[in-house]
FISE-724659 format. One line per field, with one value per residue (C-alpha): chain; x, y, z; residue in one letter. Coordinates in steps of 0.1 Angstrom, whole numbers, padded with zeros to 4 digits. Example, Ala and Ser with C-alpha at 12.3 -4.5 7.8 and 13.67 -1.06 7.14 Angstrom:
// residues 2
chain = c(A  A)
xx = c(0123  0137)
yy = c(-0045  -0011)
zz = c(0078  0071)
resn = c(A  S)
END
This chain:
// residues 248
chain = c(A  A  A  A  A  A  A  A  A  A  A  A  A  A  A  A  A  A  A  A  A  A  A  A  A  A  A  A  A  A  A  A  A  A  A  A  A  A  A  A  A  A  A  A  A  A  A  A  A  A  A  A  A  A  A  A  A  A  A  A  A  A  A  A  A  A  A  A  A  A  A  A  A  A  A  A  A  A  A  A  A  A  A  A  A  A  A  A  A  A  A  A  A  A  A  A  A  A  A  A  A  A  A  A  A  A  A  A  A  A  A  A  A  A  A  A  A  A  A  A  A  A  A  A  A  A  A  A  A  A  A  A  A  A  A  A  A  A  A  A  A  A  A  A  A  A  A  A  A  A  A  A  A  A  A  A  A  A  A  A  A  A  A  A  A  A  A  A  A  A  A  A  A  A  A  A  A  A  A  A  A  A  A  A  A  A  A  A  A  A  A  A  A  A  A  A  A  A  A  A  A  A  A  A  A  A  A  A  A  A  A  A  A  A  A  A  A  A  A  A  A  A  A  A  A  A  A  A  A  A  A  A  A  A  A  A  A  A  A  A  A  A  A  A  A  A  A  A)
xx = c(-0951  -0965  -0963  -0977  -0974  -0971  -0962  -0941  -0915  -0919  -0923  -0927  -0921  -0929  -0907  -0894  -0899  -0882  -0895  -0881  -0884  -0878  -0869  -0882  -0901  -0918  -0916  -0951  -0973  -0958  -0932  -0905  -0897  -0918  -0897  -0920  -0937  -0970  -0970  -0945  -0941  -0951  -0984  -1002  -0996  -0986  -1015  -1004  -0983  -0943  -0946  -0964  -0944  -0916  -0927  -0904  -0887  -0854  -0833  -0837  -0828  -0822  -0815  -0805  -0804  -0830  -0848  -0884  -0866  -0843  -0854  -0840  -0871  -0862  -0829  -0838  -0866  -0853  -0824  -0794  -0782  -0807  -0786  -0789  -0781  -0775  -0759  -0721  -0714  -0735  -0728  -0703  -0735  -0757  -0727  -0729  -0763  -0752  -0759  -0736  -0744  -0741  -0736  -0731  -0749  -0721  -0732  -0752  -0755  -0768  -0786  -0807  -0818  -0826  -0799  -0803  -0785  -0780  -0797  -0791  -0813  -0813  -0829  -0837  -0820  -0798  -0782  -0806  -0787  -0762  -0787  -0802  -0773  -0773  -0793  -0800  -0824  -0824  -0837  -0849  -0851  -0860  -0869  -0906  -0912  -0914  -0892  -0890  -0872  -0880  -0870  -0866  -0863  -0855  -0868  -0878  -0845  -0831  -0805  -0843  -0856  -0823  -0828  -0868  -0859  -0828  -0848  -0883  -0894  -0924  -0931  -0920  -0922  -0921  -0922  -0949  -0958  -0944  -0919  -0904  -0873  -0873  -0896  -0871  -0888  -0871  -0891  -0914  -0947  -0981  -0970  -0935  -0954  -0978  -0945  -0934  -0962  -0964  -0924  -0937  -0969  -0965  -0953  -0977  -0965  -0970  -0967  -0958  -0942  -0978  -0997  -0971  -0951  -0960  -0934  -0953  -0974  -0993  -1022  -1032  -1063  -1040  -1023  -1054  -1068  -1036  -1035  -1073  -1064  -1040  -1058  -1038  -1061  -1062  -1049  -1017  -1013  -1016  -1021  -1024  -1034  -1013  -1014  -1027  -1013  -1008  -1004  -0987)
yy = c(0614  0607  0581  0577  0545  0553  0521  0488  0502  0543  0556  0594  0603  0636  0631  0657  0687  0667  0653  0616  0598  0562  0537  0556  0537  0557  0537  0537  0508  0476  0499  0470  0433  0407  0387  0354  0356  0369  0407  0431  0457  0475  0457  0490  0529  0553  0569  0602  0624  0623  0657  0654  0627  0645  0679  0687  0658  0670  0638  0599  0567  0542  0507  0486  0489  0467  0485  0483  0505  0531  0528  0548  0575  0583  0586  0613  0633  0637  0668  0660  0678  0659  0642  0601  0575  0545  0511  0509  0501  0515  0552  0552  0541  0565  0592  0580  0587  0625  0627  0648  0643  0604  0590  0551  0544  0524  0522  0557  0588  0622  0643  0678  0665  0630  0597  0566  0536  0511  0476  0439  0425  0389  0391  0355  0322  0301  0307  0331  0357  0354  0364  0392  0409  0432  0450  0471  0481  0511  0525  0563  0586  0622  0646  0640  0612  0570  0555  0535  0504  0496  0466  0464  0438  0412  0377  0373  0357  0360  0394  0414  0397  0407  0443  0442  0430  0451  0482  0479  0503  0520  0514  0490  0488  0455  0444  0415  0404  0373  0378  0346  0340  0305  0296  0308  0335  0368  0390  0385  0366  0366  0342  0358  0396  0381  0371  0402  0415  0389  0391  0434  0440  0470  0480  0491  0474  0486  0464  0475  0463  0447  0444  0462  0433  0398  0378  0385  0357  0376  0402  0427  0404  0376  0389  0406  0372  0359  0382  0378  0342  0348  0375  0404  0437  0462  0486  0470  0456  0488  0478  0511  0513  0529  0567  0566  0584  0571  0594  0576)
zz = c(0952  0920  0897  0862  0838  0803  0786  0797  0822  0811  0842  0853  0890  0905  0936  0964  0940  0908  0876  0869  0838  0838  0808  0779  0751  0726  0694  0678  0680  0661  0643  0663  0656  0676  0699  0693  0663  0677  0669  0663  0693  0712  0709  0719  0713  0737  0757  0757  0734  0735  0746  0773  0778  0781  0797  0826  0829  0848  0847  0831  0845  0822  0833  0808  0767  0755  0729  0752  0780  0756  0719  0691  0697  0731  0718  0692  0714  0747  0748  0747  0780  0800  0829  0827  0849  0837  0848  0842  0809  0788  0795  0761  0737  0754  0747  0716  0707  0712  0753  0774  0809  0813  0844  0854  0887  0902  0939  0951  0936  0949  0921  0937  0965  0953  0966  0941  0952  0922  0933  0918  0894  0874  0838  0846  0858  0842  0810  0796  0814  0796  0763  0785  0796  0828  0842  0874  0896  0918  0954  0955  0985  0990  1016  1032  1000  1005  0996  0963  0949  0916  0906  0869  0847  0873  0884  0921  0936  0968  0962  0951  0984  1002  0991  1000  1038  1043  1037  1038  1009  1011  0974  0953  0915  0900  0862  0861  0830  0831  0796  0784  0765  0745  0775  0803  0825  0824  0845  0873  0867  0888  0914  0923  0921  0946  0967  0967  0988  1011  1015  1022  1034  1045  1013  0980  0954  0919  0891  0859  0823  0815  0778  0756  0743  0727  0751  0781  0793  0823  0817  0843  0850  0858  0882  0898  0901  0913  0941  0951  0959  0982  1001  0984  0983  0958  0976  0986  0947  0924  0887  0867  0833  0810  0815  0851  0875  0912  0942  0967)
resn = c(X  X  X  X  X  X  X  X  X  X  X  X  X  X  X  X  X  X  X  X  X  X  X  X  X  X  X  X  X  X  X  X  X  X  X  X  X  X  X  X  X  X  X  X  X  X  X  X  X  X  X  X  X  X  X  X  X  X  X  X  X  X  X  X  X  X  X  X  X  X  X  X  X  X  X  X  X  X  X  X  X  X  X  X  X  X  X  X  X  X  X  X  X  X  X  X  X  X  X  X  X  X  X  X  X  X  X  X  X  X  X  X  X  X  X  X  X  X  X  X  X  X  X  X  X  X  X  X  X  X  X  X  X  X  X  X  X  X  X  X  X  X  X  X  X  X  X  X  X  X  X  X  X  X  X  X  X  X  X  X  X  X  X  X  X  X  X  X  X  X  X  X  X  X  X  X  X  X  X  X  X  X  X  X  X  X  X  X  X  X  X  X  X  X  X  X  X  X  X  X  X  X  X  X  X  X  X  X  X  X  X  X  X  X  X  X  X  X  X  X  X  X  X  X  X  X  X  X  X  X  X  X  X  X  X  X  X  X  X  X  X  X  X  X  X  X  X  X)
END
């Protein structure tokens, strides 16, 4: 498979024959609100084009609404009768935004070839979840592939560890920048990244969601360092850059 980071989560997999594209963010740099105060977002522009972006994407996964994973771009560039999957709920506001082929990833789907099986995910502890709202990861599988579980936009907390013991992905997608929310973490930071490969070491782990939005609290170089204290290689930890492709 390969996998290439575009920006924050936007993610393109080319995976047993298909093209993936994963929560698509394609607002212009600081052309959206800041969430602290610090900058507006995305703090950085898109490496590539939209349209290369976009070239033969297939299907989309989008797992939650948050402007940062589906933003009003996305919305007008991708076509219309790309199929989506999505976490239950918010297939009607993606219909609404004029997509016919909308699909809420209740437990597993099959989609040419592919099986996607929807996964738990926390958008923090506590009572900021109820401010974040849901959100869903997902496990992927295809013929002669690894197998992925991206995690999303989820803290480390034992249903993501559940899922990361009871089926021992090959790769594993984590979003590590360490975003607060009136100082309440709401996605993984350094430490709980490094967890993850300690709690999988046989699994490459590749961390993503990093340097595009002025809530995170975690560069790329912290969590390099991070891991290089606890003995983590580099080649168990993957950190792209944004627009590097990974073959894996």
């Amino acid at each position: 498979m390969k996998l290439q980071l575009f920006r924050n989560a936007t993610l393109k997999l080319d995976y047993a024959g298909r093209t993936v594209l994963i929560d698509p963010y394609l607002a212009p740099k600081h052309s959206l609100p800041s969430f602290t105060g610090r900058s507006p977002n995305p703090t950085v522009e898109l490496p590539v084009s939209i349209d290369d972006i976009l070239e033969g994407v297939e299907m989309v996964i989008v797992s939650h609404l948050h402007t940062d994973h589906f933003d009003d771009v996305a919305k007008e560039r991708l076509r219309k009768d790309l199929p989506i999957f999505c976490q239950p709920g918010d297939e009607e506001e993606i219909r609404e935004a004029g997509f016919t082929d909308v699909t809420p990833l209740t437990d597993r789907a099959v989609w040419s070839g592919l099986t996607l099986t929807r996964r738990e995910g926390s958008h923090g502890l506590g009572p900021v979840v109820d401010l974040m709202g849901a959100v869903m990861g997902f496990s992927l599988e295809g013929e002669g592939e690894p197998s992925v579980y991206w995690a999303g936009d989820t803290v480390l907390y034992p249903p993501v560890e559940k899922t990361i013991r009871d089926t021992r992905p090959n790769v594993i997608v984590t979003h590590s920048c360490g975003a607060k929310w009136n100082g309440d973490l709401i996605v993984m930071d350094a430490a709980e990244t490094v967890a993850v490969c300690e709690l999988a070491p046989a699994a490459t782990v590749v961390a993503v969601h990093m340097e595009a939005l002025d809530h995170a609290t975690v560069s790329r170089a912290d969590l390099r360092a991070a891991a290089d204290v606890r003995g983590v290689s580099a080649s168990q930890l993957r950190i792209p850059a944004d627009g590097e492709a990974l073959s894996l």
